[in-house]
N, C-alpha and C positions, 0 to 999 in steps of 0.2 A: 392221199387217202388215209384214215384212221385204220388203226390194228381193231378197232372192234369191229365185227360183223355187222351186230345191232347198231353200232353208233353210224356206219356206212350207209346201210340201206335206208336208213334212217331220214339220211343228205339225201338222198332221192327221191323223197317228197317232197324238196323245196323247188324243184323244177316246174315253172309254171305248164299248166296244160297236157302235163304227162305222166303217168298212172307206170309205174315200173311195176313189173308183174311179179310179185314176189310170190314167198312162198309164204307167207301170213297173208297176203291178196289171195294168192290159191284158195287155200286154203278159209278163207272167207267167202269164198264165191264157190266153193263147192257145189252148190245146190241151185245157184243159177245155172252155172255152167252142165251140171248133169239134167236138166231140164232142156237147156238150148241145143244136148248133142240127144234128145230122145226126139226130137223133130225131123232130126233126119230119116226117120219112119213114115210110110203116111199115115197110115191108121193114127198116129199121133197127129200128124199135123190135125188129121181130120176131126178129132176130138180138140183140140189145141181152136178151130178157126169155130167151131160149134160152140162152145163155152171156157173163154178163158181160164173166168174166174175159177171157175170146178176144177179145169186141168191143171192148174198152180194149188189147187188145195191138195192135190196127193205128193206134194213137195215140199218137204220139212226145210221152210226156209223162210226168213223175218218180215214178218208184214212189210217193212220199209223197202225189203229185197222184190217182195211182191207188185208192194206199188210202184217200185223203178221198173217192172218189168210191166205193167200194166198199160203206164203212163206212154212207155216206149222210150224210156230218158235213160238211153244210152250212158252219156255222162254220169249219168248217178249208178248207173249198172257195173260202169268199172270201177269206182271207189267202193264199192261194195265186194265185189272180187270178179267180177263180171270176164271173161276173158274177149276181146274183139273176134277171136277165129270161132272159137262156139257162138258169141250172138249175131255172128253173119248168119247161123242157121234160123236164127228168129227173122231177121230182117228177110231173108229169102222167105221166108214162108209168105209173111205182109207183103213180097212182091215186090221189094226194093232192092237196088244193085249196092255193091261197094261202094260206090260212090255218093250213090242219093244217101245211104245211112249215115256215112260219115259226115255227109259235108253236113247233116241236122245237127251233129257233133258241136260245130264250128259257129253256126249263128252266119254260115254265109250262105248264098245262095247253092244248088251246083255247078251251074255255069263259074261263076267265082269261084268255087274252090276247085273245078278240076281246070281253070284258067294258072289260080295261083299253083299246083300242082306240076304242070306242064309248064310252067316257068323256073321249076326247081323246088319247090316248096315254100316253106313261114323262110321269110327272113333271119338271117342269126342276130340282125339287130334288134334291141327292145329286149323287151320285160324276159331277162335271165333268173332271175331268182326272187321266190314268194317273199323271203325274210327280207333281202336287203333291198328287195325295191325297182332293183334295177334289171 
């Protein structure tokens, strides 16, 4: 590990397929994430499943933040600063489990990913690192 902070957390975006929840992530997904825990109301869901569009407009937060949340592309919602425990509250509202949200994550089916799952998870072999390839 490096004695810098920044140069560390830094290494932990070369990790394929995994989003370390920093606090510059935090702190980017602010506004997602206070959006996904105002659902746990209903009166919110209620306005939230009535008109999206309107209910993300009283959220100071960047179109592109808007359309990952619109879209429902999770993936996009945690490189933005999206946290998975607050936008389980969006996927519960849409009426999907843990499972069905994630595995859309993944590009696999759910059967396949709660099969690869209950076989222990992703393999440790293959693609370790964005830079070197391997």
């Amino acid at each position: 590990m490096t004695e810098d902070i920044h140069e560390y957390l830094a290494e932990l975006e070369d990790i394929p397929g995994t989003r370390v929840y920093t606090a510059k992530r935090a702190s980017q997904g602010y506004w997602i994430n206070q959006f996904a825990m105002s659902l746990m109301k209903s009166e919110n869901r209620e306005r939230w499943k009535a008109d999206e569009k309107a209910y993300l407009a009283d959220w100071p937060m960047t179109e592109e933040q808007r359309q990952s949340i619109l879209g429902r592309d999770y993936n996009r919602m945690l490189d933005l600063g999206g946290n998975i425990y607050f936008l389980a509250k969006l996927f519960s509202t849409d009426g999907l489990s843990f499972l069905q949200a994630v595995s859309t994550m993944t590009g696999m089916s759910v059967d396949e990913y709660q099969a690869m799952m209950l076989a222990g998870g992703r393999s440790p072999d293959g693609l370790r690192s964005k830079s070197a390839g391997n």
